[in-house]
C-alpha positions in Angstrom: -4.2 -5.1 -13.1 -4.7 -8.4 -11.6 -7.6 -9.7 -10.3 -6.3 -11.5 -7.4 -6.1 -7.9 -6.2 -8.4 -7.8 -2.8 -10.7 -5.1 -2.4 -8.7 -3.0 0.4 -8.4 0.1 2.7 -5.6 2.3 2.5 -5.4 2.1 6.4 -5.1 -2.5 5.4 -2.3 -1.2 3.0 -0.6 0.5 5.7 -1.0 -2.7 7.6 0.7 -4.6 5.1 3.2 -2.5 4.4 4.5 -1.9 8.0 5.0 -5.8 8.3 7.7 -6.2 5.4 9.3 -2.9 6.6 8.5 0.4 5.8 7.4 3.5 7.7 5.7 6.7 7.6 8.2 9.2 6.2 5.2 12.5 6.2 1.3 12.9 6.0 0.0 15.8 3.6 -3.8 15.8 3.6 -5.4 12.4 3.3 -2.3 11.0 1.6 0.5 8.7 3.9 4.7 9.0 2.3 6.2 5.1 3.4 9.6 4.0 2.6 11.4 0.7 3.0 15.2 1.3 4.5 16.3 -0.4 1.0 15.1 3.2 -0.8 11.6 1.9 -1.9 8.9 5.0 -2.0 5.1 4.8 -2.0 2.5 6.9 -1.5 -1.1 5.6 -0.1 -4.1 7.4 0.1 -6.2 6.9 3.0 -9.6 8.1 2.6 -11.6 6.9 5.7 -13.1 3.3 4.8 -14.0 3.3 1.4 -11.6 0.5 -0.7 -9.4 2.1 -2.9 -9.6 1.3 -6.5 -7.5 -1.7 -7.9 -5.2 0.0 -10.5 -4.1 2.4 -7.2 -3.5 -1.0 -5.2 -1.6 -2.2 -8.2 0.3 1.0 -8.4 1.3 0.8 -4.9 2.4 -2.7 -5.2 4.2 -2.3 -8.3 6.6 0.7 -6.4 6.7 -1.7 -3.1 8.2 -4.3 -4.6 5.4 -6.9 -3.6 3.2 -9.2 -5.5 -0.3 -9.4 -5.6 0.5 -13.1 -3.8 2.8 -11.6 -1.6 0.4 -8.5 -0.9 -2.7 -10.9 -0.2 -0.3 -12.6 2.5 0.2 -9.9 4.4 -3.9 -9.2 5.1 
């Protein structure tokens, strides 16, 4: 875990994730399926406004393909 990670939403994730190319494959509960056209999968949790913890953030980054740098851009 890094701590450059920003405390975040999983609706900012979302956010961020949209603008470098993925969408919303399915919706099962409280839990969003993206993928990027280039085969990238993640799943975020969105769990009204509470922040979700780091090490989730971190896991979503890590199967996005996006640096914590990169990630922080995109808020």
């Amino acid at each position: 875990m890094s701590p450059a990670l920003p405390s975040v939403t999983g609706r900012e994730v979302v956010k961020a994730l949209v603008a470098v190319g993925f969408h919303q494959i399915s919706v099962k509960g409280s839990h969003l399926k993206m993928a990027h056209p280039d085969g990238r999968r993640t799943i975020v949790p969105i769990h009204g406004s509470r922040d979700l913890p780091r090490g989730t953030v971190a896991s979503i980054l890590r199967q996005a393909g996006l640096t914590a740098a990169e990630f922080a851009a995109l808020l």
